[in-house]
C-alpha positions in Angstrom: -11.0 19.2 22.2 -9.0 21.8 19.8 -11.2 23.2 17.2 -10.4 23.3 13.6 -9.6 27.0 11.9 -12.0 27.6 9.0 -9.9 29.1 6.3 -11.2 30.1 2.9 -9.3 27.5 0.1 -9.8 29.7 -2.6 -6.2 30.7 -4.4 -4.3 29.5 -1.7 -1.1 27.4 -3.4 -0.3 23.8 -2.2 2.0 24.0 -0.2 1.1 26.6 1.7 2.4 26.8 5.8 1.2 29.2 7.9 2.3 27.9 10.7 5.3 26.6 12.5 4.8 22.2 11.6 3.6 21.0 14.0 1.4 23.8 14.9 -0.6 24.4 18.1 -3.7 23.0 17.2 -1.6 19.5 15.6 -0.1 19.4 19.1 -3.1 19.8 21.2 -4.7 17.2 19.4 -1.8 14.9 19.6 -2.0 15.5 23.3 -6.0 14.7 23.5 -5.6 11.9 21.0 -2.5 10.4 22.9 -5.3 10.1 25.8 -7.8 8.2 23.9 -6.3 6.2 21.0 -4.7 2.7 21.2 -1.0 3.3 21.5 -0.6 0.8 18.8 -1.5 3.0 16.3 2.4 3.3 14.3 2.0 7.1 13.5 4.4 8.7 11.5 4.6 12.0 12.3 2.1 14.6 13.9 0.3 15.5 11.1 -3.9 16.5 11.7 -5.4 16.0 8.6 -9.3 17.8 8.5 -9.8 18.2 5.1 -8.6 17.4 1.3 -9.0 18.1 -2.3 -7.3 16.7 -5.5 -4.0 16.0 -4.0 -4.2 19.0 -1.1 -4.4 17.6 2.9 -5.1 20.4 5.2 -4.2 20.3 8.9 -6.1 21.4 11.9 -3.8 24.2 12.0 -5.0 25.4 8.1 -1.9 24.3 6.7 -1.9 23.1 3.5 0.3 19.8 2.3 1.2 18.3 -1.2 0.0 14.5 -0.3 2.3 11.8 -1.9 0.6 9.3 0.3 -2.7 9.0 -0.9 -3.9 7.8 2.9 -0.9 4.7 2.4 -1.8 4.4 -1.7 -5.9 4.5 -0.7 -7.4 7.5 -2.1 -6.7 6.3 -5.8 -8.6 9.4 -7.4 -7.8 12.1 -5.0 -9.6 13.8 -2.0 -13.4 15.1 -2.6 -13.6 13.8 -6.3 -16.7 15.4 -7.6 -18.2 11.6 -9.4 -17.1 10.0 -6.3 -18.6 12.2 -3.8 -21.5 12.2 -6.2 -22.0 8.4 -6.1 -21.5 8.1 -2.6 -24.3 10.9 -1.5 -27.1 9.0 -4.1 -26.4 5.8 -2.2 -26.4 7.2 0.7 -29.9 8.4 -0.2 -31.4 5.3 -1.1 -29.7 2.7 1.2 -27.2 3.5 3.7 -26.2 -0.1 5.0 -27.7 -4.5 4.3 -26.1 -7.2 4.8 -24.9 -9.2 1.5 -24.0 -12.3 3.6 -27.5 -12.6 4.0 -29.5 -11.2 1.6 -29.2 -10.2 -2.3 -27.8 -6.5 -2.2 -27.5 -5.6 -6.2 -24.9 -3.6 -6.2 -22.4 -5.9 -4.4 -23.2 -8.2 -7.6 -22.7 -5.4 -9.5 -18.9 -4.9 -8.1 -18.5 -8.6 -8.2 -19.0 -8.4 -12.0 -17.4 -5.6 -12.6 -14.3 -7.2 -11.0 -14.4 -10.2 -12.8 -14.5 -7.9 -15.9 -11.3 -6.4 -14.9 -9.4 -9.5 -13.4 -5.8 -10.3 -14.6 -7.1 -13.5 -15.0 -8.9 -15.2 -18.7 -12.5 -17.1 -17.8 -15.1 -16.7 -14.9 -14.0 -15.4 -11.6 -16.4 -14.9 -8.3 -15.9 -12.4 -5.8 -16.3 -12.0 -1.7 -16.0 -9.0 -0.7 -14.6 -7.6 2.5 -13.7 -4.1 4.6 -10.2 -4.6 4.1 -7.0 -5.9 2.7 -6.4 -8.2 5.7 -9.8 -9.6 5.5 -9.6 -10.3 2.0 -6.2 -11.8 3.2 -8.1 -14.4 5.3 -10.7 -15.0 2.9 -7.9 -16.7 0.3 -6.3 -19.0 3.0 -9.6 -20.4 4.2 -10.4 -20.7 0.6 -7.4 -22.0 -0.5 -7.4 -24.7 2.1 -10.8 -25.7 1.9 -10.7 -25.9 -2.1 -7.2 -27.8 -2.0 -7.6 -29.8 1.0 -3.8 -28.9 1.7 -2.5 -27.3 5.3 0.6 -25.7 4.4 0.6 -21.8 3.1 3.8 -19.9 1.5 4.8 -16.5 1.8 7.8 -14.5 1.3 10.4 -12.3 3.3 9.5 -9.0 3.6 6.2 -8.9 2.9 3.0 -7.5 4.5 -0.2 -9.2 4.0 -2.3 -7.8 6.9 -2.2 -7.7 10.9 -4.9 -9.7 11.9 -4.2 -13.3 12.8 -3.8 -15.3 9.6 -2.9 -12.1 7.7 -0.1 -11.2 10.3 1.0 -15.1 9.9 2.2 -14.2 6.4 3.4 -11.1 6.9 7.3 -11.0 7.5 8.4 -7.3 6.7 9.6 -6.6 10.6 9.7 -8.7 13.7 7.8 -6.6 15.3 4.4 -7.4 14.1 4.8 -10.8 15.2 6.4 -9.7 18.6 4.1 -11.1 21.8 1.5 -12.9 19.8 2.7 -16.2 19.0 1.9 -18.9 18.0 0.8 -17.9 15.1 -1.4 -19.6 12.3 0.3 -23.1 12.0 1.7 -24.7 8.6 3.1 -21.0 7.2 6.4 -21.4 5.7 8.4 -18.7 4.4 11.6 -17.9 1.4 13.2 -14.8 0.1 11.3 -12.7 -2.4 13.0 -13.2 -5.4 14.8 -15.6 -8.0 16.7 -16.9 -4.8 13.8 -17.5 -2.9 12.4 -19.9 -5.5 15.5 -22.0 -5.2 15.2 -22.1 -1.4 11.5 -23.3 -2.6 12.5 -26.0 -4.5 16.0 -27.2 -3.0 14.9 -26.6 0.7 11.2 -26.5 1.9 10.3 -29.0 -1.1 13.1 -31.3 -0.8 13.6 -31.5 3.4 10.3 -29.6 5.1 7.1 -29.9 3.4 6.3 -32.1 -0.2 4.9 -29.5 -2.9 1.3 -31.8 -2.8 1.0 -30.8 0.6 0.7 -26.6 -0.1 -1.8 -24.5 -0.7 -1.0 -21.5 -2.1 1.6 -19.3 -2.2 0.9 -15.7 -1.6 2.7 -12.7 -3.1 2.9 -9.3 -3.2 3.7 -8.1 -7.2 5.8 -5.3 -5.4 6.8 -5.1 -2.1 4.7 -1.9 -0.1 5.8 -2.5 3.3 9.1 -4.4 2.7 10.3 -1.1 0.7 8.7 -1.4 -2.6 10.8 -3.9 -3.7 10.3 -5.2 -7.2 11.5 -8.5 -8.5 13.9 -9.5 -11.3 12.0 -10.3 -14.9 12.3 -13.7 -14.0 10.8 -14.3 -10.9 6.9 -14.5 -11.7 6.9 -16.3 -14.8 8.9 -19.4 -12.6 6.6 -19.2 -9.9 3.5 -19.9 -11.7 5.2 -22.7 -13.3 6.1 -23.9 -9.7 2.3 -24.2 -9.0 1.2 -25.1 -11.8 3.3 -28.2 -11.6 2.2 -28.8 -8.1 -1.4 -28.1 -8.0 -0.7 -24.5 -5.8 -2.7 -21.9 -6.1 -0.7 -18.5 -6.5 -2.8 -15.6 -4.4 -1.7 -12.3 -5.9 -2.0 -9.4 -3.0 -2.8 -6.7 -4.8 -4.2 -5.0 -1.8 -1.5 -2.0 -2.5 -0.2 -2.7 -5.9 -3.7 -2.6 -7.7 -6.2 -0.7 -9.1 -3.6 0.9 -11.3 -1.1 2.1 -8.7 1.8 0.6 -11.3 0.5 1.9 -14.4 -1.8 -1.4 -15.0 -4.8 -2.2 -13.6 -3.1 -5.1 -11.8 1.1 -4.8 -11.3 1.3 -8.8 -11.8 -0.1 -7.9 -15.5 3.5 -6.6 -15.8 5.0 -9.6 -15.8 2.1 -11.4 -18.6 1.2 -13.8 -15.9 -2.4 -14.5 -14.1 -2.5 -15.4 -10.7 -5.8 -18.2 -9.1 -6.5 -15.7 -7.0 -6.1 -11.9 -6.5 -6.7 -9.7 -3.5 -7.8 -6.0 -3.8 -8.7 -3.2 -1.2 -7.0 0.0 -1.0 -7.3 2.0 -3.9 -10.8 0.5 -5.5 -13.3 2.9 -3.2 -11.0 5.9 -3.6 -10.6 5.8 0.2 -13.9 3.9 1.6 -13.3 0.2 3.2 -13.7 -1.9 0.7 -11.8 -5.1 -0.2 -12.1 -8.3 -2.3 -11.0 -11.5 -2.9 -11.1 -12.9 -6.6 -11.1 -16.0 -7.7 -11.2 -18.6 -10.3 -14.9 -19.5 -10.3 -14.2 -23.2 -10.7 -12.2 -22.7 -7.3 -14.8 -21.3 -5.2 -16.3 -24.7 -4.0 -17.3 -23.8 -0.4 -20.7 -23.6 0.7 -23.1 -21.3 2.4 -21.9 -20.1 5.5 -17.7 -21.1 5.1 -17.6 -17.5 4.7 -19.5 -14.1 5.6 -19.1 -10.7 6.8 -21.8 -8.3 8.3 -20.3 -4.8 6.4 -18.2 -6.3 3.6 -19.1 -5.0 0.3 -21.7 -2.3 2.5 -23.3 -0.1 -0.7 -21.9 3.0 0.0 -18.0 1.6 -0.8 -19.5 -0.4 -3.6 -20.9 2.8 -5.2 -17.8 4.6 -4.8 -16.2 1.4 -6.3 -18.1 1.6 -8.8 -17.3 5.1 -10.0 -13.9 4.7 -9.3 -13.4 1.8 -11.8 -14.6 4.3 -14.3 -12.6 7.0 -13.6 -9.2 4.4 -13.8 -10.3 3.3 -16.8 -11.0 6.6 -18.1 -7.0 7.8 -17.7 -6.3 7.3 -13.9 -4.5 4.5 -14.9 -2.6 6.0 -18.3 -1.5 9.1 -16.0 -0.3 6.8 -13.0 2.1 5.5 -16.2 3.0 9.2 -16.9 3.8 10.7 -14.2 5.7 7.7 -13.0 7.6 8.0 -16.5 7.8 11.9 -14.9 9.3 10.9 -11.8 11.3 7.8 -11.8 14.0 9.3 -13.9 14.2 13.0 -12.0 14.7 10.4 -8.4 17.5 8.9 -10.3 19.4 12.2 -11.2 18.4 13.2 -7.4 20.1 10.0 -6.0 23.4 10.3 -8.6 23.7 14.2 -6.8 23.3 13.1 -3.5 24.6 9.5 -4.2 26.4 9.7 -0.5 22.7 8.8 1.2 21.0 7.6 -1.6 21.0 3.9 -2.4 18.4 3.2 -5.2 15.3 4.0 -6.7 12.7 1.5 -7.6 9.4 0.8 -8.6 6.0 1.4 -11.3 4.0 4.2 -11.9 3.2 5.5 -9.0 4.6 3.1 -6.5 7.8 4.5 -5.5 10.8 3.9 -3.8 13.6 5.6 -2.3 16.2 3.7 -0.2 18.5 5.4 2.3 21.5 4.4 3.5 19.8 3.5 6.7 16.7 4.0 8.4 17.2 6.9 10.2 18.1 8.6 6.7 15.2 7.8 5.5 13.4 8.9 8.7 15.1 12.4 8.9 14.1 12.9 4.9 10.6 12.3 5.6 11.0 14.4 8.4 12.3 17.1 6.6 9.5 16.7 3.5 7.0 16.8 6.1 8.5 20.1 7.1 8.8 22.3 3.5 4.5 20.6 3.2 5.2 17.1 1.2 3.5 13.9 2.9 5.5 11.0 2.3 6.4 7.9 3.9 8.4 5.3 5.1 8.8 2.1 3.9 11.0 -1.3 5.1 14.1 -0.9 6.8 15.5 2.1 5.1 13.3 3.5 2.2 10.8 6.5 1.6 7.7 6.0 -0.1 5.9 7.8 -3.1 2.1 7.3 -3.7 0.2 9.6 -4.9 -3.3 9.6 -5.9 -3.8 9.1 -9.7 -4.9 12.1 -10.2 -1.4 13.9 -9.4 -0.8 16.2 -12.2 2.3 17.4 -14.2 3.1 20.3 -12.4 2.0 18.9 -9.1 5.0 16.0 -9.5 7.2 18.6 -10.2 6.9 20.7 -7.2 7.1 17.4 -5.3 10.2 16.3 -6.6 11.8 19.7 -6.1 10.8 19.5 -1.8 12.2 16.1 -1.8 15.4 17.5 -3.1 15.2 20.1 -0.9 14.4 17.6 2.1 17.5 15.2 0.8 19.8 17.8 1.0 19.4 19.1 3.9 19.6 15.8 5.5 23.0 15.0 3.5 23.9 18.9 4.6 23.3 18.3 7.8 25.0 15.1 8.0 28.0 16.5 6.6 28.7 19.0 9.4 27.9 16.8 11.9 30.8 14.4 10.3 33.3 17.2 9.5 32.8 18.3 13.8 33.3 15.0 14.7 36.2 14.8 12.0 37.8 17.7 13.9 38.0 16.2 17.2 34.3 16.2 19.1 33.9 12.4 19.4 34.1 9.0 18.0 30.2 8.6 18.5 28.9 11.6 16.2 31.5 10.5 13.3 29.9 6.4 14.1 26.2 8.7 13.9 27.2 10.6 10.6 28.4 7.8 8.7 
């Protein structure tokens, strides 16, 4: 087992290499990990991570990365935040683990209430609270089933609600995650995200698969994470709740990546003035302990005792770092997730007009961003090349690059990420230049087919 170089982190700038990427250590590890691990882990490149601060990930190696990931948009207020950390010690302290499902922990009723404080939706909510999006996931289709008495379930094209087996049902981003484990969960129909996808609803599934009185909810993502960060037209949200609230559906919200002010608002389906039944939550709201909910309409939680449990969900360690973390949203996280994506998204535009040969479009809120390639392995060899010059992004869909950093990203820290990415875009569209203008001069159909 490789063992981690302790480097002093005072004055030390972010980025800061010191070693060719991956370094020794990084590939040791990879080795010793490659033993061990379950190859389905989808890894995205051979980064270590041992330690963090603010918006700093340090390697195995001592290498020091800018982190536009946020751990896939989970550590909402940065790495080591001092109230966080705080929280999470004095809970420690007093009660490290009880079971909610069976006994009256406080501060799981104190989370419940503080989200039904914050909900996007007007009048009482109740919560359940889980370790995870997916689980949260499965919570609102057994809920929404058992409350409706209704089989059928909609999702949408390109979305990701989760891998385990209801969860992975909905989800329809790639193939892939559906490859091998069929059948799935029975009665899950699926449509475009979108305006279009709303006619397919009505013209289509409606009309010649399955009557509106006979579905339970339909489930949707505000913004796209897995699919590419895709983000609908002005239309599309205010139709679909009048969809189900002519039929009696309830619309599930999966905020699991979009929430907890990742957009710029608490909730990115408050961008669109329109409150969902139910909304789902994980990710971001423990600043990177597992933690997830599903919140309802009270009046819609009528199962009984025992429908619905979990051993760890809502443990009181993530719930007091829940707790703080609402705080510190509410306290600017959210305002400077709306700056710094007013910071960002217009600097990604001027980037994609100079390199407008590989870049295809820029989309999103806040700080949920997307860049989309002209295909996937542009997107891959720009991540790639981030990744090299110290700037943790990621991948996203069939052909986009993620941004999602933790609120906390500063001024000056958006800035130096904006100029790598540059830097990482260009030398991807350099380098697939010469490779075109060789091929041009005679080295081979295939490399001018690659180049393109």
């Amino acid at each position: 087992m490789t063992q981690l170089i302790d480097r002093p982190a005072a004055s030390r700038p972010v980025p800061d290499l010191i070693t060719e990427i991956p370094g020794p250590l990084a590939r040791e590890h990879v080795a010793f990990d490659e033993r061990y691990t379950s190859p389905s882990l989808p890894r995205a490149y051979p980064l270590v991570p041992v330690r963090g601060e603010g918006c700093m990930v340090e390697d195995i190696d001592g290498n020091r990365f800018l982190d536009f990931t946020a751990g896939i948009a989970v550590s909402s207020t940065g790495y080591g935040h001092p109230r966080v950390t705080a929280a999470v010690k004095s809970q420690v302290d007093d009660l490290l683990h009880f079971s909610a499902s069976d006994f009256y922990l406080p501060i799981y009723a104190q989370v419940a209430a503080e989200l039904d404080r914050i909900s996007p939706m007007h009048g009482p909510t109740r919560s359940f609270l889980t370790n995870s999006g997916t689980e949260a996931v499965e919570a609102a289709i057994k809920l929404a089933r058992h409350h409706t008495g209704r089989q059928y379930v909609v999702a949408f094209l390109g979305a990701f609600h989760g891998r385990s087996y209801g969860a992975v049902s909905l989800t329809a981003s790639k193939s892939k995650y559906h490859a091998g484990f069929g059948p799935l969960l029975p009665g899950v129909l699926h449509v475009p995200f979108g305006s279009a996808g709303l006619d397919e609803l009505e013209q289509r599934v409606f009309k010649r698969l399955v009557p509106a009185d006979e579905i339970a909810a339909i489930f949707v993502e505000p913004i796209q994470g897995e699919g590419g960060y895709v983000v609908p037209d002005a239309a599309f949200f205010p139709r679909l709740r009048r969809i189900c609230d002519d039929h009696g559906i309830l619309l599930v919200a999966d905020e699991v990546q979009t929430g907890m002010g990742r957009t710029g608002k608490m909730w990115a389906i408050q961008h669109w003035d329109v409150e969902p039944d139910v909304v789902l939550t994980a990710k971001g709201i423990a600043s990177g302990l597992p933690l997830g909910a599903m919140i309802a309409r009270a009046e819609l939680m009528t199962w009984h005792a025992g429908h619905h449990g979990s051993t760890f969900g809502g443990n009181p360690v993530a719930c007091a770092a829940a707790l703080e973390t609402i705080k510190l949203l509410e306290e600017g996280l959210i305002d400077n997730a709306k700056a710094r994506g007013e910071q960002a998204l217009p600097a990604l535009q001027s980037i994609a007009r100079r390199h407008e040969a590989i870049v295809r479009e820029i989309r999103g809120k806040g700080l949920m961003i997307g860049i989309r390639f002209v295909s996937g392995e542009v997107a891959e060899e720009v991540q790639w090349a981030a990744f090299q010059r110290g700037l943790l992004v990621l991948e996203a869909g069939e052909d986009c690059v993620r941004m999602s950093p933790p609120l906390i990203v500063t001024e000056a820290e958006m800035s130096t990420a904006l100029r790598i990415f540059e830097e990482a875009v260009n030398d991807v569209a350099h380098h697939r230049r010469e490779v075109y203008e060789s091929a041009m001069a005679g080295h081979g159909i295939n490399e001018v087919e690659s180049a393109i």
